[in-house]
Structures are given as C-alpha cells and as structure tokens.
TINU-313126 format. One record per residue: x, y, z of N, C-alpha, C in turn; residue number from 1. Coordinates in Angstrom, 1 decimal, padded with zeros to 4 digits, always signed. Layout:
N
nu|nv|nw|cau|cav|caw|cu|cv|cw|nr
X|Y|Z|X|Y|Z|X|Y|Z|NUM .
...
END
This chain:
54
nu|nv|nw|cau|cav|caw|cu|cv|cw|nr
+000.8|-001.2|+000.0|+000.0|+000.0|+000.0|+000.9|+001.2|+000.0|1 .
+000.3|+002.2|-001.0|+001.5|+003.6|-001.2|+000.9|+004.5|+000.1|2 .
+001.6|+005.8|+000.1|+001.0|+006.9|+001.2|+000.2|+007.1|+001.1|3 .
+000.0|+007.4|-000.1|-001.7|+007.9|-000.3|-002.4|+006.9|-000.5|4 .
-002.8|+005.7|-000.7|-003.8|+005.1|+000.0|-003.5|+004.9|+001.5|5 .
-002.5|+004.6|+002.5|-002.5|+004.8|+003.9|-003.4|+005.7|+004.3|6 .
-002.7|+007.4|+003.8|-003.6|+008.2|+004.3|-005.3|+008.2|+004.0|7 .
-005.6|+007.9|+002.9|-006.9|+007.5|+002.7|-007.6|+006.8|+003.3|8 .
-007.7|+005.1|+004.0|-007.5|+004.5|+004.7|-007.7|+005.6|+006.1|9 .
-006.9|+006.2|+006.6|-007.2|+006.8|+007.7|-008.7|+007.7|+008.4|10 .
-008.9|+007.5|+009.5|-010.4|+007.8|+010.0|-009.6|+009.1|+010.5|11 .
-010.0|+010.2|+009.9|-009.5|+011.8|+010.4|-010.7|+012.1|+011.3|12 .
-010.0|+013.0|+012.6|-011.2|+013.7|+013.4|-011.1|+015.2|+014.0|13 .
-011.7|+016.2|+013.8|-010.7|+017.5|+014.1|-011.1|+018.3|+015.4|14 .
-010.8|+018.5|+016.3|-010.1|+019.6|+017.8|-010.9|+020.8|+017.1|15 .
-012.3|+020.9|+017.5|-012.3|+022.8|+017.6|-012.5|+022.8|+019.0|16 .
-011.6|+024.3|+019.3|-011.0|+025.0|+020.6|-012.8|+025.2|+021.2|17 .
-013.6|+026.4|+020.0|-014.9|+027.0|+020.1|-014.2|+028.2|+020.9|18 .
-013.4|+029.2|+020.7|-013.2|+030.4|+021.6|-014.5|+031.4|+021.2|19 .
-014.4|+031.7|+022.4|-015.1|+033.2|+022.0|-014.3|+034.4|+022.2|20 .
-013.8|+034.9|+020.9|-013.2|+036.1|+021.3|-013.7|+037.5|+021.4|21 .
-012.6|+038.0|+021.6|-013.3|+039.5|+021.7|-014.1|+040.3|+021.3|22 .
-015.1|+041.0|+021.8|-016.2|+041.4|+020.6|-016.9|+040.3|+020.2|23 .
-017.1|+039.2|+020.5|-017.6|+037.9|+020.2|-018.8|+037.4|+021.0|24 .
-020.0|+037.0|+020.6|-020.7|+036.7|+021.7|-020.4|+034.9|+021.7|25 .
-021.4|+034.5|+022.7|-021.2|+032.9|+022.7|-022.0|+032.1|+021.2|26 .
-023.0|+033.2|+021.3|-024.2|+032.7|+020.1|-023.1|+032.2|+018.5|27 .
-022.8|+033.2|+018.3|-021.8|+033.7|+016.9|-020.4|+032.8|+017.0|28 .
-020.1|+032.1|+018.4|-019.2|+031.0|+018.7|-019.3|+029.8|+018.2|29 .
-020.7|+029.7|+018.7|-021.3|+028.3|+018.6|-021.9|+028.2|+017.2|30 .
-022.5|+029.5|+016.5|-022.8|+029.3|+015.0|-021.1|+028.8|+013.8|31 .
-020.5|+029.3|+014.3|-019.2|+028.9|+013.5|-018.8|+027.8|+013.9|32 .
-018.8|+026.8|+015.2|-018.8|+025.8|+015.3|-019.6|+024.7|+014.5|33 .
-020.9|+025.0|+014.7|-021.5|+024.0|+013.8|-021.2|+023.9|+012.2|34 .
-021.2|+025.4|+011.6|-021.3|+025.5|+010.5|-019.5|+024.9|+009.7|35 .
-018.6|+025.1|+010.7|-017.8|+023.3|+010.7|-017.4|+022.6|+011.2|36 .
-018.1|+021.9|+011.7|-018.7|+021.0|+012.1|-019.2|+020.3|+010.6|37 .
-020.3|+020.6|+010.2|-021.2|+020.7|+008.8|-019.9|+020.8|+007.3|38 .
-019.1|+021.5|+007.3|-018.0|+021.3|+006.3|-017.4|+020.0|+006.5|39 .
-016.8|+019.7|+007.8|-016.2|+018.7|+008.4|-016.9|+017.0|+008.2|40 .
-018.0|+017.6|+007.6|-018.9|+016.4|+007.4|-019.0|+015.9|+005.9|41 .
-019.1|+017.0|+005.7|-019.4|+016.9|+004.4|-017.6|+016.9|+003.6|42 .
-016.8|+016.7|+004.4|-015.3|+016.4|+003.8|-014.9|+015.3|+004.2|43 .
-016.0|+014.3|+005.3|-015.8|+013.0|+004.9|-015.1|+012.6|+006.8|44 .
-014.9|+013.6|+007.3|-014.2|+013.6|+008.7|-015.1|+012.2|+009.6|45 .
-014.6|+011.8|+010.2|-014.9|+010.7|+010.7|-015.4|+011.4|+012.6|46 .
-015.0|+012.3|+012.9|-015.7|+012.8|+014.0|-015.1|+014.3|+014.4|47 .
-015.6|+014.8|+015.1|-015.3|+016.2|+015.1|-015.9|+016.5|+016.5|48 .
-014.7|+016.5|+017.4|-014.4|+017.2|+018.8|-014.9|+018.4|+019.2|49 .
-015.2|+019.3|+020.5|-015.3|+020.8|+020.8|-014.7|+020.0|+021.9|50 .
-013.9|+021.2|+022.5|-013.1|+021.0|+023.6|-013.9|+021.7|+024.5|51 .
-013.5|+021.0|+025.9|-014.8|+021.8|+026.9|-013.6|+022.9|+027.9|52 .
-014.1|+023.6|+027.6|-013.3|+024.6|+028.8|-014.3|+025.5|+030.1|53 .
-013.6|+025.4|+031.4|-014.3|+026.0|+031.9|-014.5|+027.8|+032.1|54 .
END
C-alpha cells in the first residue's frame, strides 16, 4: 500500500477550541462551530471534537 492510499485508509477527526473572542458573543461562537462542524462532514471527517473549557 503507497501513502496515499494509507492516508486515505485513515479515519481523520478534528479539535475545535470554540473560543469566544473579543467582541464575540457565545451565540456567533457556537454558530461557527456548527457551520464546521457541517463542512467537516461533508469532507468525509470521521468525528469532530469541541473541547470543553471552563
């Protein structure tokens, strides 16, 4: 098997932080999360994380 079928073969999953920054509300946080979230889906990602912060 060459690299690129390994990497293909591979279940990818991606780490969003979700910050809210400055001038940022939580709403407009969580809308950009989903909305990739929803790319990340539709690019075949095998699971997609939010990290929980207190």
């Amino acid at each position: 098997m060459d690299n690129t079928a390994r990497l293909r073969s591979v279940r990818w999953s991606i780490l969003d932080r979700a910050l809210i920054g400055e001038g940022r509300t939580p709403a407009e946080a969580l809308r950009e999360t989903v909305g990739f979230a929803q790319r990340a889906e539709a690019l075949g990602y095998h699971r997609f994380w939010v990290e929980r912060t207190p």
